[in-house]
Structures are given as C-alpha cells and as structure tokens.
C-alpha positions as CSV (number, residue, x, y, z in Angstrom):
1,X,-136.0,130.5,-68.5
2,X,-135.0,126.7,-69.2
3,X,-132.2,125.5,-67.1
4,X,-130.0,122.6,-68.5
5,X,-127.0,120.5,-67.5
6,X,-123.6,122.0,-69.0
7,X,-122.5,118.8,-70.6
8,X,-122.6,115.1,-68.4
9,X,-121.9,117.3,-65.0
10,X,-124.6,118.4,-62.3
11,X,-123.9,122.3,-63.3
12,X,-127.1,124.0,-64.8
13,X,-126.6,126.8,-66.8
14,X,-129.3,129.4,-68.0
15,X,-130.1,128.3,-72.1
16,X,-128.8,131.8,-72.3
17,X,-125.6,133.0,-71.6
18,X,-124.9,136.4,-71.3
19,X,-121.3,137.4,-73.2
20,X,-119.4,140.1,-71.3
21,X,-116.9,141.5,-73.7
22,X,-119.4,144.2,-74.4
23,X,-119.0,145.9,-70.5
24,X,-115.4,146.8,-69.5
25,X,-114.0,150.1,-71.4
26,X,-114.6,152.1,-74.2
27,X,-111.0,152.9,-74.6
28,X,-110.1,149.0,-75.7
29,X,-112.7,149.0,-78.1
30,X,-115.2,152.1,-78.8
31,X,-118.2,149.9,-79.0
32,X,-117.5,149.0,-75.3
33,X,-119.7,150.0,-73.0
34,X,-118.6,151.7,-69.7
35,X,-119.1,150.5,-66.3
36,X,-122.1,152.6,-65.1
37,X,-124.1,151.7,-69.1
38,X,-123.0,148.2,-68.3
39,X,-125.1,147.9,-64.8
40,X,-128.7,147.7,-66.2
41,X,-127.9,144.5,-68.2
42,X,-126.2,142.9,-65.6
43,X,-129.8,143.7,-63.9
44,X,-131.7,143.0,-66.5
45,X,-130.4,139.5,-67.3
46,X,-130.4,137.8,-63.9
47,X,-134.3,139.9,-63.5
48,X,-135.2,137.3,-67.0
49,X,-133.5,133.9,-65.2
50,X,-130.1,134.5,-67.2
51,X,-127.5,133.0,-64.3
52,X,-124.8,132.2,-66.6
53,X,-122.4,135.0,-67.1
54,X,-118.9,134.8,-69.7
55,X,-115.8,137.1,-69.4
56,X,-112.1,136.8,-70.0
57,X,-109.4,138.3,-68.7
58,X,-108.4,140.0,-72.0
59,X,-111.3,141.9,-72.4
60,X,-110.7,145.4,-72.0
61,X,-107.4,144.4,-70.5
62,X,-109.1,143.4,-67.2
63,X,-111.8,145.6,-67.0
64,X,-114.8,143.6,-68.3
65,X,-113.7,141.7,-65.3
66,X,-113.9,143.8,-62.6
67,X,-117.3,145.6,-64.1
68,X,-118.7,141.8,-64.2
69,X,-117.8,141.0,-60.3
70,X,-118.6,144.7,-59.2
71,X,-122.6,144.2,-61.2
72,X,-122.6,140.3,-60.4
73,X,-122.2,140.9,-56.1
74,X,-124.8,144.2,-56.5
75,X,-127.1,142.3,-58.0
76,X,-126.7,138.7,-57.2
77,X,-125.8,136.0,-54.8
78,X,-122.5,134.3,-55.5
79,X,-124.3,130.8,-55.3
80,X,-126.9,132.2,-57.7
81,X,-124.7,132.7,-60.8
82,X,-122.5,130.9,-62.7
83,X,-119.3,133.1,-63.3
84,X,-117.0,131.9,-66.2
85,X,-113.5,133.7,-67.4
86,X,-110.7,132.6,-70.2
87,X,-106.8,132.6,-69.9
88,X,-104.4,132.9,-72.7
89,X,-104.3,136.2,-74.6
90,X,-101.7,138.9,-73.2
91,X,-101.9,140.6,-70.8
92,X,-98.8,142.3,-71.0
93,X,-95.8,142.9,-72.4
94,X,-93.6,140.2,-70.8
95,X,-93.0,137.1,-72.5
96,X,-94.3,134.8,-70.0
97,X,-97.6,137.5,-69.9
98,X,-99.6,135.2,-72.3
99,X,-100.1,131.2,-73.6
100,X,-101.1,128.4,-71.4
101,X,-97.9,127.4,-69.4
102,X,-98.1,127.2,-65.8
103,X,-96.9,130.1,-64.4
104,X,-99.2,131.8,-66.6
105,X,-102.0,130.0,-65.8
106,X,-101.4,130.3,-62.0
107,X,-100.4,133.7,-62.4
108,X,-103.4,134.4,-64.4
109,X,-106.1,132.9,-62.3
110,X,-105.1,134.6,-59.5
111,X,-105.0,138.1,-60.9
112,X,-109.0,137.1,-62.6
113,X,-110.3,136.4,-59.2
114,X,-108.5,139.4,-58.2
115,X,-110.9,141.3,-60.5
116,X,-113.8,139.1,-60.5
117,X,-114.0,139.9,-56.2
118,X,-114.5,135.7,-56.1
119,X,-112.6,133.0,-54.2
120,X,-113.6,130.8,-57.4
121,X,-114.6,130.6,-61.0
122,X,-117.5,128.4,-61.9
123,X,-115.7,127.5,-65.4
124,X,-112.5,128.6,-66.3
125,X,-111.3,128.2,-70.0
126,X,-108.2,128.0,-72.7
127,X,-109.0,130.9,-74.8
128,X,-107.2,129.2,-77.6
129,X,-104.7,126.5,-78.3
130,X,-101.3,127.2,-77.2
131,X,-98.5,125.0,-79.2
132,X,-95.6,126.2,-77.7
133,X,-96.7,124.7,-74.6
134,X,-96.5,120.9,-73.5
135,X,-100.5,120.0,-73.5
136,X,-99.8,117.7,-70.4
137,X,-98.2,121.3,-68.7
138,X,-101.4,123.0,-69.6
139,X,-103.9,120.3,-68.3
140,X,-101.7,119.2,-65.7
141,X,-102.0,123.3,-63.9
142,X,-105.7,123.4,-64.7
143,X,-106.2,120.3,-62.6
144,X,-104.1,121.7,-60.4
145,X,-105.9,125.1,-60.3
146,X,-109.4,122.9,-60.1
147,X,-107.9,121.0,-57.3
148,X,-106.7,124.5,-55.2
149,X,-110.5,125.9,-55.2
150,X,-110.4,128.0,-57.9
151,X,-112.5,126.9,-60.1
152,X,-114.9,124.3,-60.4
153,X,-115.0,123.0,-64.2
154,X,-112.6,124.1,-66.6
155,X,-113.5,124.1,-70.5
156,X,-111.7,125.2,-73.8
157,X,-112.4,127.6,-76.8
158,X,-112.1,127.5,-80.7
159,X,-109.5,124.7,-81.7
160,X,-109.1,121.5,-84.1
161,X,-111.5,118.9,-83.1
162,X,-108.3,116.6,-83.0
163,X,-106.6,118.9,-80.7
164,X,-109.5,119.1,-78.5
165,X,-109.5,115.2,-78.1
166,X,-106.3,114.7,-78.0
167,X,-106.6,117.4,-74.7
168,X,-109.1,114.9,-73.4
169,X,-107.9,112.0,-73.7
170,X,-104.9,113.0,-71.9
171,X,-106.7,114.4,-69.0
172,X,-108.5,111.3,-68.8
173,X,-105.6,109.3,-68.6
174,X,-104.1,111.2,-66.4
175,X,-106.9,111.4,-63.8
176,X,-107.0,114.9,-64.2
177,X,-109.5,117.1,-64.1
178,X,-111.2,117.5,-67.6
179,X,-113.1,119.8,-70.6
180,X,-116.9,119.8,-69.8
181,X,-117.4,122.7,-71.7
182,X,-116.4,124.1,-75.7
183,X,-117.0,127.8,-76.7
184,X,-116.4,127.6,-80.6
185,X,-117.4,130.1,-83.1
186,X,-121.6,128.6,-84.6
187,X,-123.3,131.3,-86.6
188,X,-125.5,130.9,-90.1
189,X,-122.2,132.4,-91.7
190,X,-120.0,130.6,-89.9
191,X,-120.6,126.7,-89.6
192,X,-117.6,124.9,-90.6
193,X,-118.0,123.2,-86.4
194,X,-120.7,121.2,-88.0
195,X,-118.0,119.4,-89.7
196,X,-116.2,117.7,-86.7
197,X,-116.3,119.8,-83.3
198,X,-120.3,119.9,-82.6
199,X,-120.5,115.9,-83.3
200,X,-117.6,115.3,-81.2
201,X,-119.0,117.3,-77.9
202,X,-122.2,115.3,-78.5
203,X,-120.4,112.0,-78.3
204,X,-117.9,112.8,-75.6
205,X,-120.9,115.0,-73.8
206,X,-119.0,117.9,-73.8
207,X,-121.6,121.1,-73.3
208,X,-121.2,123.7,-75.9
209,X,-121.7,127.2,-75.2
210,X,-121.2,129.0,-79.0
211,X,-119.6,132.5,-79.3
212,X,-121.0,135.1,-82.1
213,X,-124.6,133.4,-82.2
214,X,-125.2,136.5,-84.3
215,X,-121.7,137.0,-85.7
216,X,-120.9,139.9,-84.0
217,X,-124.1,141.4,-85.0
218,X,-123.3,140.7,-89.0
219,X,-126.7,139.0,-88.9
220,X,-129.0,141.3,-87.3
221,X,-128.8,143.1,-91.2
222,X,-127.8,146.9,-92.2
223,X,-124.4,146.7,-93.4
224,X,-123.3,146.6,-96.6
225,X,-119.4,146.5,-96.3
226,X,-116.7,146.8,-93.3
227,X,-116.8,150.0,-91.9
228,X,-120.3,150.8,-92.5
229,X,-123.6,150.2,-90.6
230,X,-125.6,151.8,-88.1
231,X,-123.9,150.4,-84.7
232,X,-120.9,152.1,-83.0
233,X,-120.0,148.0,-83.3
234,X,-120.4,147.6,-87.2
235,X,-118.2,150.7,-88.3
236,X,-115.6,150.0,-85.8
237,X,-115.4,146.1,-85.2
238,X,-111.9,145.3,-86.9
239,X,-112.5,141.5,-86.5
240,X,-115.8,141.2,-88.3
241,X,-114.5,141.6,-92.0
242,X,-111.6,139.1,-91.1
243,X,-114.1,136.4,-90.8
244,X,-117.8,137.6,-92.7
245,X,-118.6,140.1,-95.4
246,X,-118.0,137.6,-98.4
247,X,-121.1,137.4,-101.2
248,X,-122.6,134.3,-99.7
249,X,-122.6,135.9,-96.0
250,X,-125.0,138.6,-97.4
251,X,-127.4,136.2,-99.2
252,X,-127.5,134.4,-96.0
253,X,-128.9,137.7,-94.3
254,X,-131.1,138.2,-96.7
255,X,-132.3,134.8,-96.1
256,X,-132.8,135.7,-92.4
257,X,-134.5,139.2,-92.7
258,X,-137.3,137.1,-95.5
259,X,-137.8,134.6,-92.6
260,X,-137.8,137.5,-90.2
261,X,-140.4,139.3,-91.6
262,X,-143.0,137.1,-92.4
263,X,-142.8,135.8,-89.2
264,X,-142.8,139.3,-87.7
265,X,-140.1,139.0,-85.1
266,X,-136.0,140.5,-85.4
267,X,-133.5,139.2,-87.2
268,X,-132.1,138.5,-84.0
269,X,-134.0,135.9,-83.1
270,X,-134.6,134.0,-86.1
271,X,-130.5,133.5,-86.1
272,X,-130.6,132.8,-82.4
273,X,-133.3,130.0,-82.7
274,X,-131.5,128.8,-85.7
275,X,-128.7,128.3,-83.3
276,X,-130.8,126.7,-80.5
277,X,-132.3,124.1,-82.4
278,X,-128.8,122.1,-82.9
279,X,-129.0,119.6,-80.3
280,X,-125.2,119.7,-79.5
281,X,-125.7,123.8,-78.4
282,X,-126.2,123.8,-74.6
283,X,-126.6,127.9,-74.4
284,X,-125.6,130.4,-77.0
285,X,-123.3,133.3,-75.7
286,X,-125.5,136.5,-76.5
287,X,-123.8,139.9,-76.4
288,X,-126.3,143.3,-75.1
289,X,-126.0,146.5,-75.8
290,X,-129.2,147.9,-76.3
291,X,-132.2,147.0,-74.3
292,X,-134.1,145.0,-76.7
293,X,-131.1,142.8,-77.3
294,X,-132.2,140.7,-74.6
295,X,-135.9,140.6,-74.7
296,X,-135.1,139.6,-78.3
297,X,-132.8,136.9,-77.0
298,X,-135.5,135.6,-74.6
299,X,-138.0,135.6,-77.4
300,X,-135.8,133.4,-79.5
301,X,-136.0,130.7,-77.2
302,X,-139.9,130.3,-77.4
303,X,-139.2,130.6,-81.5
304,X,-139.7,127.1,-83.4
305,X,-138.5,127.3,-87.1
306,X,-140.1,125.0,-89.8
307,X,-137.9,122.7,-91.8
308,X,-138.6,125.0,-94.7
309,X,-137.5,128.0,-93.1
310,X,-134.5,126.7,-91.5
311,X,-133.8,124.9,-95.1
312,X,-133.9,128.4,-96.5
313,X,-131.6,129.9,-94.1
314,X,-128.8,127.5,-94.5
315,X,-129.3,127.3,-98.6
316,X,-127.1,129.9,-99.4
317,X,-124.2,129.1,-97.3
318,X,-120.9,128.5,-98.7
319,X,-118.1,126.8,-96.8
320,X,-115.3,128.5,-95.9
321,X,-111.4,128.4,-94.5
322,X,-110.9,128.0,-90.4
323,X,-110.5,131.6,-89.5
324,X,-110.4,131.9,-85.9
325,X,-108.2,129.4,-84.5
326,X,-105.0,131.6,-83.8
C-alpha cells in the first residue's frame, strides 16, 4: 500500500480509502450491511495497509458510526488510522437538527465522537453547501471545533468550485483553520469536476478524496435499467437512476467491460485505475461488500492503462447537468 500526503499537510492517507456507508443498518437502506457482516472488512482493509477510513453521521442515522469506532478500536490503534466523518444532513426532526450553523455543528460533533468512541476526528467535513447559513458562521465553528481538539483537519464535499474558494479564501483571511481536503462525485459517468473543481484543488493543493469511484457500482456492469441487476444495491439504490442510467452511461460500460476483458482483470478495477491516474485524486473512496471488492481495489492500484484504452473509456461520455450538489 502507497502512502501519500492528503493535500500540502503532513497527514498520509492510505491511496485507498475505505467508504463506510455500506456498514451501519440494514433497516436505512437494505443493501446495508449489519454490524457483525461489517467486521471482516474493517479487518480486512487495515490487514492490506488501508488506514484511512470515511463515515458520516447520516449514515444509517448514526449507526455506520458507531459500527466504524466499535471495528476501528478491535482492530486497530487509534494513532494507526485516520478516522473521517461529515456534518450536515438531518439528523432529526428539529429545525436546528441539520445545515452547517453553529449549534449544529457543535452539537453534531459532539454526538459523532459520541459514536465514533474517539476524543477526535482526523478530518471532519461539510457534507454539502449550506446557504441559509453565514459561510463566516460555518468556518468560523469549524475552526473553532479544530481549535477545541476535535478534530484535526477539516475538509468539504460536492459544491461549486466558486463556492468552495470563496470558503477558502475566507478562512484564510480570517486566520482560521482551513479545507485540506474535497470529497466530490469523479466516476467515468460522472466527470463534469474535470471542468473546474479537480484543477482548482491542484492549484490551491487541496487533496481530493472522490466519492462513487465506481458510481455506486453502475460501472462494475449487469444492469440494464433502475431496479434491476444482480446486487441487493442495484435493485434497491434509489439515488443511482437520479444521477446514471442515461444512453451514454451504458456505452461507457461497455467501454469498460471491452477494456476489462482483454486485459483479464474486473471491471472494477479498470474504472478504479481510470480514477487513480488523474493527478489531482489523492485516494478514491471505495465501498466493500463482498470479499473481492477489496482485493479488486488493491489490484487497481498496480493497473497502468495505455493512452488508447483510457481514450476509449472516456470516448463515449457525454456531459451532463450538476446532479448532486443539494
């Protein structure tokens, strides 16, 4: 396992990260898996050099959170791993129960390391944009929250690239504590980051740690429309057809599985390496739910695609609108 700096700062982060929305409760979403199937990839992922781990307090309503700290103190060291969680989503019904003001964000961070069974996060992140709420008020509590111990780094998710430096620029200013980190959505059906938000981490040396490497398993093949497929995941996921399943998204899996196969390796991990090889991506969030999921993960790091291949992966893509901002 490579080791690399999360953007300019001294934190190194497995090139791997492994995604934890998958482990918390199979009542918040079937595909979820429970906390006794969750253990062996928690195992399995620090046993191949993975030490990054990503969660957020949404997930399963908590859950995913709890299972992560429970596996993360049987199997690790705190100092070993690098534990990141997200605020903004709801977490109940109360009005002040979600967004990025500053009782939420206290109020939030405490009730994560609650779950988590930590004194600290290693990187704590917006989830999303909040515009009801001042951006100084936002960046203003998470330097405050960085400053109080509870977390080390904070970093942001999917947003406008202008809102994102905007965010910055201010926290710079201020002398607060900024963004080293953006988790945005980077697949071979969804790219539209290429336009502005993977150029602009490079040249502000913001890491970037991409959610859906494999859009929610879209690109791993065997579905032909929503509700169909031969995962628990693909006939259930309800946010998959919001954001794939259009024409061009199935020529670009097509594309894959012909690279795929006369190379002889998964689907998996040509789209994973496909993601690696961008020079802005510090470490792809993977998602596990089967045992091979990781070895194929691990493989895709060690896969080096030619200029022709990765020209005929990205050939049929077509842009499309911004569909996971909100």
């Amino acid at each position: 396992m490579d080791y690399v700096r999360l953007g300019t700062t001294g934190l190194k982060v497995s090139r791997l990260c492994l995604g934890c929305m998958t482990y918390g409760s199979s009542t918040w979403r079937p595909w979820v898996l429970d906390e006794e199937a969750s253990l062996p990839f928690f195992k399995g992922a620090l046993e191949k050099g993975i030490n990054f781990f990503d969660t957020a307090d949404m997930y399963s309503v908590g859950e995913s959170e709890r299972v992560t700290g429970k596996a993360l103190k049987q199997y690790a060291r705190r100092d070993e791993v690098v534990i990141a969680t997200k605020v903004y989503s709801p977490m109940g019904e109360g009005p002040n129960d979600r967004g990025l003001s500053r009782k939420h964000i206290f109020d939030a961070i405490d009730a994560s390391l609650e779950r988590l069974g930590v004194d600290h996060v290693d990187l704590y992140q917006i989830h999303r944009f909040d515009p009801e709420t001042p951006i100084e008020e936002t960046l203003e509590a998470l330097d405050d929250v960085v400053r109080a111990g509870k977390a080390r780094y904070i970093g942001a998710s999917s947003m406008y690239a202008w809102q994102f430096m905007k965010m910055l620029s201010v926290s710079r200013a201020r002398g607060w504590a900024a963004f080293v980190s953006m988790q945005p959505q980077y697949n071979l059906v969804y790219r539209e980051e290429e336009r502005e938000m993977l150029g602009l981490c490079r040249d502000q040396g913001v890491g970037v740690i991409p959610w859906s490497p494999l859009a929610r398993g879209f690109l791993a093949g065997g579905r032909a429309k929503a509700g169909e497929g031969d995962t628990e995941r693909a006939r259930s996921d309800e946010f998959a057809p919001r954001l794939y399943y259009r024409e061009p998204d199935f020529a670009v899996v097509e594309a894959v599985e012909a690279v795929a196969k006369a190379r002889g390796v998964s689907n998996m991990q040509v789209a994973l390496a496909w993601v690696l090889k961008n020079p802005a991506v510090t470490a792809p969030i993977i998602g596990a739910s089967k045992a091979h999921h990781l070895d194929d993960a691990i493989a895709a790091l060690s896969l080096t695609l030619t200029a022709d291949e990765v020209k005929a992966l990205e050939k049929p893509y077509k842009p499309k609108p911004i569909l996971d901002h909100l």
